[in-house]
N, C-alpha and C positions, 0 to 999 in steps of 0.2 A: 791097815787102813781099809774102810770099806770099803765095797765095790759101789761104784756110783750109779746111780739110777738115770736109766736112761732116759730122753724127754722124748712124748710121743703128742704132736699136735693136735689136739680134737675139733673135729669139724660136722656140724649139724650137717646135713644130705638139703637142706633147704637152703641152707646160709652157708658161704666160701669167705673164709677169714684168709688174710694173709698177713694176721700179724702174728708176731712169734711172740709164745708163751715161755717167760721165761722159766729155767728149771728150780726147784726148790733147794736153795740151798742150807745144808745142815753145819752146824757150830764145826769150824776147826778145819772146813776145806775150803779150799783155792775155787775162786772165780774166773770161772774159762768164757772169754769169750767166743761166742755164734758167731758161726759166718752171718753174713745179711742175705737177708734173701728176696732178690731181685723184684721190684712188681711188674704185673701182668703187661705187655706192649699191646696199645689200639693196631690195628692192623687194618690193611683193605680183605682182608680174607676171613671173615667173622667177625663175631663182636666179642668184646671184652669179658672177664668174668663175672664183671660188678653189670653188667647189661644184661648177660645172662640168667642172672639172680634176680633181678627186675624182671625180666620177663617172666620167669619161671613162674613169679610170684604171682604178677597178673592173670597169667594162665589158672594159675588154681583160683581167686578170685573168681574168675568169669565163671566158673563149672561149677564149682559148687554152693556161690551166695545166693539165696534164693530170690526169685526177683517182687517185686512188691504186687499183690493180690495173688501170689500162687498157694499161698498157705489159705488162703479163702476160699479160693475155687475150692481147694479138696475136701478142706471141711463140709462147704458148703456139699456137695456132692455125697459126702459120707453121708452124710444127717438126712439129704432125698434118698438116696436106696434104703436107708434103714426104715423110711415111713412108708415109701413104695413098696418095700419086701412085705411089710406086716398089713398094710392094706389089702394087696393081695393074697397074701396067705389066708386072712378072715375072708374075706368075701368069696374066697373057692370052696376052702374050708366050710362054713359054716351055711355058705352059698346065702347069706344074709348083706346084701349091699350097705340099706342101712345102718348095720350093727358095724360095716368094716367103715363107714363114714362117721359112725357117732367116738367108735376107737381112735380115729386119725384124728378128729377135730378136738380131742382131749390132748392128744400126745405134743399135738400143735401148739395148744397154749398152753400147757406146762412146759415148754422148750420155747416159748415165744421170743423171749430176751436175746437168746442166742443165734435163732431164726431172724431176727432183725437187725443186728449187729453184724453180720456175716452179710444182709444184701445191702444196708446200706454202705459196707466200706466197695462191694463190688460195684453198686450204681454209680456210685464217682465218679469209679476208676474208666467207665464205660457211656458215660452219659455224657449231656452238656446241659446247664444251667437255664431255664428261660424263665425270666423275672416275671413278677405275680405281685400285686398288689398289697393280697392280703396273705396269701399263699406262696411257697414254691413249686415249680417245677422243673422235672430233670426229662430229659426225651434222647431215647435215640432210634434211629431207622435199621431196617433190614439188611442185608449186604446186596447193593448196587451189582457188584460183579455176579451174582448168583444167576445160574445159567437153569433156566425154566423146563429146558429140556430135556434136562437127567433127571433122575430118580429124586423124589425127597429125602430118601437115606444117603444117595447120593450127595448132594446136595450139602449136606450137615455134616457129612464126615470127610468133605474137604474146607466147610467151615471152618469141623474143630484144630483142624491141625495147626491153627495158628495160635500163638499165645491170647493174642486178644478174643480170639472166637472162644478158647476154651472158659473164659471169664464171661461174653456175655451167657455160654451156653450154662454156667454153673449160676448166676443171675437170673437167668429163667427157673432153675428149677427149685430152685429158694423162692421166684416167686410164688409157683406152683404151691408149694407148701404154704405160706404164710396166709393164702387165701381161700384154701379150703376149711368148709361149714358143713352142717351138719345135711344142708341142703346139697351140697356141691363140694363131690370133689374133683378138684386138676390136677392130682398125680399123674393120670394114665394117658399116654401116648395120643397124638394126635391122629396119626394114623399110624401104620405099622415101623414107622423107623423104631432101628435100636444102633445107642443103648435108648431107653426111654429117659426123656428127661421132664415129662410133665407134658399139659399141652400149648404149653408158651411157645415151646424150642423153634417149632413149625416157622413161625415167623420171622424167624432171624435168619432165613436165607428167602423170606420177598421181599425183591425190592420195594413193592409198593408198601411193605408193611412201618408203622411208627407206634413204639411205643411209648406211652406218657404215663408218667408216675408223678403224682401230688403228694406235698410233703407238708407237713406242720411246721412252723417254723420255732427256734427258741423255745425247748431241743428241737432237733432235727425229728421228726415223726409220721412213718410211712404211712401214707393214707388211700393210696386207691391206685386201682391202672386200669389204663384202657390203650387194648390195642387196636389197632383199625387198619383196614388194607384197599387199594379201590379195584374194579374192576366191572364191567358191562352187566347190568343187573340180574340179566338172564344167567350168565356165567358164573356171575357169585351167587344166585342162587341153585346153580347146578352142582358148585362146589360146598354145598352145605350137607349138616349129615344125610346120610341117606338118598343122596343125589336130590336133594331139594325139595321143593315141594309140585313139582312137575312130573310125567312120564319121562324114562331115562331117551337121552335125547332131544329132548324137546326143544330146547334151545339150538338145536344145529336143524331144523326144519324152518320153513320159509313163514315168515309172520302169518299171510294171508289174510282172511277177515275175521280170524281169532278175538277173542274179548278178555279181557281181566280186569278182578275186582279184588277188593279183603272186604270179608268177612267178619266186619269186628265184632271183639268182645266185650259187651257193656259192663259198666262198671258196676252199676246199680242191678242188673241182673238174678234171677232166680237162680235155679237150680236148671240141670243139663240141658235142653236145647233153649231153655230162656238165657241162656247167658250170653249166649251170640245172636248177632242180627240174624232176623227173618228170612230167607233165602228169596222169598218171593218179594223181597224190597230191595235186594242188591240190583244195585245198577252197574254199569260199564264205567269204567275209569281209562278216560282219556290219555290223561298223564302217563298212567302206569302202562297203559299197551304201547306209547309212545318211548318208554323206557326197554319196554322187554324187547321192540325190535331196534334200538340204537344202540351204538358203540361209546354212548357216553357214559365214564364213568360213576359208581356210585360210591359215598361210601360206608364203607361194612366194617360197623364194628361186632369185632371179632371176640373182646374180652370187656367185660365191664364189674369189676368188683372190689371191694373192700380189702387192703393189704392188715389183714389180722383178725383175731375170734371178736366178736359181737362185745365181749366186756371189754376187750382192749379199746375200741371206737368209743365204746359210752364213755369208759375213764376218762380219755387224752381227748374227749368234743372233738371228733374227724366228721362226723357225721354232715356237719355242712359243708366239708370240703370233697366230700363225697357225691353231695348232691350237685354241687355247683361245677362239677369237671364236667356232668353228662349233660347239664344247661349248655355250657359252655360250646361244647363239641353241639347240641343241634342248632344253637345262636349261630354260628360259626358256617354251618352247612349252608343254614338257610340267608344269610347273606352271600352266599359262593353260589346259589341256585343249585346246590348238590343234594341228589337225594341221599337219606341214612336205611340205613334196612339192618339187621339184626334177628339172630335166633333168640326167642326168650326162654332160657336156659331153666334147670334144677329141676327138682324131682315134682312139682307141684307149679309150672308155669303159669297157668289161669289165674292161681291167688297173686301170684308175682306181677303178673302184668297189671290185675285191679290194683294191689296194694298199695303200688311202686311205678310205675309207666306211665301208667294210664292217670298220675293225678294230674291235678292242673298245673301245676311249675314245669311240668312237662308237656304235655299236650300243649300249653297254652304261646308256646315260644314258636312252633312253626306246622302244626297240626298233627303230631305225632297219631297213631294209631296202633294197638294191637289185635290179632285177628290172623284167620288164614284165608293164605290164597288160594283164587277161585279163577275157573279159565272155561271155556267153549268154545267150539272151531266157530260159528258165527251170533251174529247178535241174533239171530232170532232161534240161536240152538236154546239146547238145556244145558245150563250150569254142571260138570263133569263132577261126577264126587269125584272130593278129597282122598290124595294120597295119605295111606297109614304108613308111618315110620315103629314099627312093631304093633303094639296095642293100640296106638295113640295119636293125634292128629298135632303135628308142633306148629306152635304159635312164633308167628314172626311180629315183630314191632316195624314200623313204615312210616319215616314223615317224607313228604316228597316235597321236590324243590317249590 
């Protein structure tokens, strides 16, 4: 007779079977019965085996399913360092800014599809919805809890550590991408934090800051953002590049019988000092010395651009959803009696302000101007030259309440 084979129970290390496998019986032998073999007793001292096994389960579950928008942050994040890497590489390299802006604003719209599908599943997830007539919008604010006192890196790197901070911060810097031209680019850091996430990130730990994103509707189609922050006019303009357009300090000195005015830039204009008001026709501005020495806030927008390349706007017509957000936000101001102030950004500000600011759908809503600020210790001084921010003198935009 043969020797009988013995039965050995198999049990996965994930799954605890207790039922018995019966042995394989071959032609010509006798059927033995197995003992039974008891099931497991509930106890007050532990839990069961079959509890156990639920548990265990749940545990791996929670560790390693991935939770929803985390595979977007990364991406999203991959695809910024790799445009931040190469931007920068060209423009140290070649020490050609232009040439590393005309590279990026290529690379950006050959990758547009993926660049827009990767912020619009993160703006969802991060945003809230506010209805628009003819339009959407999506808005969200800065972190409330953020402590003004620490450091700005500071500051963002107890943001990130939370799942939702890591999503709005990987959101900024898809936005950063998606709106960089050949004019402007926002890869590069705000100020010095790292890691760099473009110059959106800044904003996601002030409180006062909101951002708003317009979208096309029927598909879904990102069309513009504008971020805005408020703060004491003197102050936000001390917080602008280059300490503002004022001496460093200036704003922590006593008003006294100081005067200010802007200098605007006419639109109709010649060529170099025909393109700005007369100096010996500025006058004092009431309003505005009234603003540099009060603590009422103004507000400052911070970002104001197009979400994609120039042919993506002409294709999908964003173009008047574009223009109607910055109507909207000075409409807006100027029924709230709040002033708006603004850096007019890109590499060629002057054509920017005539082409674009300064028309009448703008100007004509609440007095908008562009131009630079102009100050004297008293009205019967002399107008102070103008502060140079490197070569150059930067043009701010001003409608006042």
């Amino acid at each position: 007779m043969a020797e009988k084979r013995p039965w050995r129970p198999v049990a996965s290390p994930l799954r605890v079977s207790h039922r018995v496998v019966a042995p394989v019986i071959k032609k010509g032998l006798k059927v033995q019965k197995l003992p039974k073999v008891p099931k497991p007793l509930k106890g007050p001292k532990g839990p069961t085996v079959r509890s156990s096994k639920r548990a265990l389960k749940t545990r791996v579950v929670k560790r390693y399913t991935p939770r929803v928008g985390g595979g977007a942050a990364r991406k999203a994040l991959e695809l910024y360092q790799i445009l931040h890497t190469e931007y920068i590489k060209t423009s140290k390299e070649k020490q050609d800014f232009a040439l590393a802006r005309e590279l990026c604003a290529k690379r950006v719209a050959k990758i547009y599809p993926e660049l827009h599908r990767l912020a619009l599943e993160l703006l969802k997830s991060v945003a809230e919805y506010d209805s628009v007539s003819t339009y959407r919008i999506l808005k969200f604010r800065g972190d409330a809890q953020s402590d003004r006192r620490r450091r700005l890196g500071a500051r963002m790197d107890l943001a990130r550590k939370s799942f939702k901070g890591q999503q709005r911060e990987a959101l900024c810097a898809i936005l950063a991408a998606l709106c960089c031209r050949l004019q402007k680019n926002w890869l590069a850091a705000y100020d010095d934090e790292v890691p760099v996430r473009g110059y959106f990130a800044h904003a996601l730990v002030d409180p006062s800051s909101c951002f708003r994103v317009a979208l096309k509707s029927r598909p879904l189609r990102l069309a513009s953002l504008l971020v805005t922050t408020e703060a004491p006019l003197s102050k936000a303009l001390a917080a602008m590049d280059h300490g503002g357009p004022f001496p460093e300090g200036h704003e922590k000195d006593p008003l006294g019988e100081r005067c200010y005015a802007m200098q605007r830039v006419l639109v109709d204009g010649g060529y170099g000092e025909d393109q700005k008001e007369k100096l010996c026709d500025l006058q004092p501005e009431a309003e505005l010395r009234r603003l540099m020495g009060s603590d009422e806030k103004v507000l400052v927008l911070d970002v104001y651009c197009a979400l994609g390349p120039k042919e993506r706007v002409d294709r999908h017509e964003l173009g008047f959803i574009i223009r109607e957000e910055l109507q909207t936000l000075l409409r807006q101001a100027k029924e709230r009696g709040q002033a708006v102030v603004f850096v007019v950004g890109g590499e060629q500000p002057l054509e920017l302000a005539q082409k674009v600011y300064l028309q009448p759908y703008f100007t004509g809503i609440g007095g908008l101007m562009c131009g630079y600020f102009r100050w004297k210790p008293t009205e019967k001084g002399l107008w102070e030259p103008p502060k140079l921010m490197g070569q150059k003198r930067v043009i701010f935009g001003l409608q006042l309440p």
